[in-house]
C-alpha positions in Angstrom: -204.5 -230.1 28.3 -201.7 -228.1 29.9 -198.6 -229.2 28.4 -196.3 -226.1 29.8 -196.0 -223.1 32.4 -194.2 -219.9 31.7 -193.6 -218.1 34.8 -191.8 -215.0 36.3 -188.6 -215.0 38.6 -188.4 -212.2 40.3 -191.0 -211.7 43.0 -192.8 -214.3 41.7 -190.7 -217.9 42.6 -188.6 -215.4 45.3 -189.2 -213.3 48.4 -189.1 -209.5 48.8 -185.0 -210.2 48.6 -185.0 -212.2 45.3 -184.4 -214.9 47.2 -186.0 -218.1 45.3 -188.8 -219.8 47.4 -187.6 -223.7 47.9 -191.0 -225.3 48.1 -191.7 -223.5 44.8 -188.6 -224.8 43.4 -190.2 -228.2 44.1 -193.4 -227.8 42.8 -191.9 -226.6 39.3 -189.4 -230.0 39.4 -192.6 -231.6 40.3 -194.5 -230.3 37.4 -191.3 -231.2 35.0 -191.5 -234.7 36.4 -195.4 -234.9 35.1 -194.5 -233.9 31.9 -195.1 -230.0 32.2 -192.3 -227.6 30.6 -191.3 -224.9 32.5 -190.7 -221.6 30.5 -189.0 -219.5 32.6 -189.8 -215.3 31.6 -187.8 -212.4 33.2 -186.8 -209.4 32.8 -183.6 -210.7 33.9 -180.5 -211.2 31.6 -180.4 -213.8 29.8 -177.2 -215.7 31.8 -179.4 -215.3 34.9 -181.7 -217.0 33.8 -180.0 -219.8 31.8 -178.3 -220.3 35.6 -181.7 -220.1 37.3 -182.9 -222.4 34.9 -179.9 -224.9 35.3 -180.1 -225.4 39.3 -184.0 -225.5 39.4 -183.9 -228.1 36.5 -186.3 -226.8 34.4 -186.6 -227.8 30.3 -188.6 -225.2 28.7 -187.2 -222.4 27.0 -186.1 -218.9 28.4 -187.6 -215.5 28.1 -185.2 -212.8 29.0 -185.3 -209.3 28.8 -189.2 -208.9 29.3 -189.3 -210.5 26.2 -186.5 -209.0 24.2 -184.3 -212.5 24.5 -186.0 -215.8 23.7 -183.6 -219.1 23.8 -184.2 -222.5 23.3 -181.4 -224.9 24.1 -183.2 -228.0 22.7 -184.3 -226.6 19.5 -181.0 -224.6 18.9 -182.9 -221.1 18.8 -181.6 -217.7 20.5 -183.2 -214.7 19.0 -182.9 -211.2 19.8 -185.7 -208.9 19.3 -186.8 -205.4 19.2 -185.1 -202.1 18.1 -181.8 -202.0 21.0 -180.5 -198.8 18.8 -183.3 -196.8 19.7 -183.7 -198.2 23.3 -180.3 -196.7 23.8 -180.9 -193.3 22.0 -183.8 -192.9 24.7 -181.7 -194.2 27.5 -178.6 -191.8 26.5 -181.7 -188.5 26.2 -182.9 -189.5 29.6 -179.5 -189.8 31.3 -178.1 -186.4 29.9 -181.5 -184.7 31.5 -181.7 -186.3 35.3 -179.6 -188.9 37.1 -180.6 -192.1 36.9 -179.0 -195.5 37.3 -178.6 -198.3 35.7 -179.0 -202.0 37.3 -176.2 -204.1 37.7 -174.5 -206.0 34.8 -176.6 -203.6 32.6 -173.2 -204.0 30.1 -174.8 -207.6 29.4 -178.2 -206.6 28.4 -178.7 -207.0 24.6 -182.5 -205.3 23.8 -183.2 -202.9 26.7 -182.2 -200.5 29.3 -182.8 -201.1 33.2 -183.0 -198.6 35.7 -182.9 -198.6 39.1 -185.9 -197.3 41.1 -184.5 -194.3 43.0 -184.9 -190.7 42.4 -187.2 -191.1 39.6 -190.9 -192.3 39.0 -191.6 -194.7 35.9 -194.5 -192.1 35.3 -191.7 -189.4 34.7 -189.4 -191.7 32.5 -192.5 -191.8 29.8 -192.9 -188.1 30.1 -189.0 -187.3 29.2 -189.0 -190.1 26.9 -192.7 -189.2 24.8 -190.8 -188.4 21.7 -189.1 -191.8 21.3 -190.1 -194.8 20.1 -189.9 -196.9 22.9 -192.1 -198.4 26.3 -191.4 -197.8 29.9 -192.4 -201.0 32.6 -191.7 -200.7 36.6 -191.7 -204.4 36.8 -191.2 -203.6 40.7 -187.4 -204.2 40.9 -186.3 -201.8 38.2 -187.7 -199.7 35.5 -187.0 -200.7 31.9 -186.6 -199.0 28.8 -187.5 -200.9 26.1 -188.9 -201.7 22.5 -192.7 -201.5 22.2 -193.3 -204.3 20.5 -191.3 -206.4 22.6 -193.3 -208.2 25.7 -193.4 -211.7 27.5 -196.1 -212.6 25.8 -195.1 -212.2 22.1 -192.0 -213.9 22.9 -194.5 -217.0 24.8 -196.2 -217.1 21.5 -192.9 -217.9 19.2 -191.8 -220.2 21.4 -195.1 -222.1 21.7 -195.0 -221.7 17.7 -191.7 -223.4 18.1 -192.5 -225.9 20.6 -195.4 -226.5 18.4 -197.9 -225.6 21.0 -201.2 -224.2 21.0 -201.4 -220.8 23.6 -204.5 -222.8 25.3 -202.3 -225.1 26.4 -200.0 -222.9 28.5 -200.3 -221.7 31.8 -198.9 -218.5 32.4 -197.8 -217.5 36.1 -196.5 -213.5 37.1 -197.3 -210.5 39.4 -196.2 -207.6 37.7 -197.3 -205.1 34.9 -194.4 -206.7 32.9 -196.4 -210.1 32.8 -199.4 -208.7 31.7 -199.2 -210.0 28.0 -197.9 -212.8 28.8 -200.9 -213.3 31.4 -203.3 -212.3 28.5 -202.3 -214.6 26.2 -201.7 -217.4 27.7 -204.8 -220.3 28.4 -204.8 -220.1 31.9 -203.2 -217.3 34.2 -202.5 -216.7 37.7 -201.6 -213.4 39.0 -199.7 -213.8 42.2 -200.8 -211.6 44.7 -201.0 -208.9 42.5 -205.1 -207.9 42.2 -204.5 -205.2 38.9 -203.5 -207.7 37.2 -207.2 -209.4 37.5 -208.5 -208.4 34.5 -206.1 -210.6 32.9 -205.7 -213.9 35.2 -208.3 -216.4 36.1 -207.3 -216.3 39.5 -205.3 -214.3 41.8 -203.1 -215.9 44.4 -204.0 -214.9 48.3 -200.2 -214.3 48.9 -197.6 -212.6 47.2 -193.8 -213.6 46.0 -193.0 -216.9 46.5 -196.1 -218.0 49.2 -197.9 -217.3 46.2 -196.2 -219.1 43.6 -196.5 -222.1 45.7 -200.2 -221.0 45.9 -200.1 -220.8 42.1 -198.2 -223.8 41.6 -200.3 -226.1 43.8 -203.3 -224.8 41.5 -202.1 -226.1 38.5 -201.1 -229.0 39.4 -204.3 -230.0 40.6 -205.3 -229.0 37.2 -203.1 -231.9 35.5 -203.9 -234.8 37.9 
């Protein structure tokens, strides 16, 4: 029985612009309405998505920061994980040896480091940063810096331990590298449009972004009726 979906934001529910896909909007309210809770699970900060979570209308919990930021506003629970001192460390070595960028509002993020994805490769972030103990992701919009045992999916399984939940009983919904834990972990998962994740979804949506969330979307909720 599938009694919640964790999915991605960005380039997942939105379009090559991060603009949020309307009909997919609707299909997650739809899914609310049947009972479903929608876990939304970015690498986002956290007030992004507590305001993406406000106007689609969604009552799961929030995963923020690839994992680094779980919150649940009905069970009174915001945790921080992972090791942010070292994150920096390896942020401040990388920056003092090529120029890189951080994203916007980066001064808000509590457990990583975000880049943005110009002048540098994530391949050649892991090679400067080998020494320290830390993971690199291109989740396609930026390139994060963060704690290795931090992820989507570890954070999935405390809030399904908080919610009470068995991991069979979630869906999980994503299309980047950054999801692939989350993906694995989960009951059911979709990979939207994104074939290397395969290996780790049941099925992968024809389309990609926010086509293929509705694609994803429309999937599960046949599931439930």
């Amino acid at each position: 029985m599938i009694k919640a979906v964790a999915i991605d934001i960005d380039g997942t529910i939105t379009d090559e612009k991060r603009r949020l896909e309307v009909e997919a909007v609707t299909l997650l309210r739809e899914l609310e309405r049947n009972g479903v809770a929608v876990i939304l699970a970015t690498g986002n900060i956290l007030c992004v998505t507590e305001t993406v979570q406000t106007f689609i209308g969604t009552t799961g919990a929030v995963i923020a920061e690839n994992g680094g930021v779980i919150k649940d506003s009905a069970l009174g629970v915001e945790r921080y994980l992972g090791d942010a001192v070292e994150v920096r460390r390896a942020f401040n070595h990388l920056a003092a040896r090529c120029k890189v960028k951080p994203v916007p509002y980066s001064e808000l993020r509590k457990t990583e480091v975000a880049i943005i994805r110009e002048g540098i490769t994530a391949e050649e972030v892991k090679e400067i940063l080998s020494g320290f103990n830390v993971e690199v992701v291109d989740t396609k919009f930026a390139i994060h810096i963060k704690s290795p045992d931090v992820s989507k999916g570890r954070a999935l399984e405390e809030i399904a331990r908080l919610r009470s939940l068995a991991m069979n009983e979630i869906v999980a919904i994503g299309d980047s590298e950054n999801d692939r834990d989350m993906l694995a972990k989960s009951g059911y998962a979709i990979a939207v449009g994104e074939p290397s994740l395969g290996d780790v979804a049941d099925i992968v949506t024809n389309h990609r972004f926010g086509r293929g969330a509705v694609e994803a979307l429309q999937h599960v909720l046949e599931l439930i009726r």
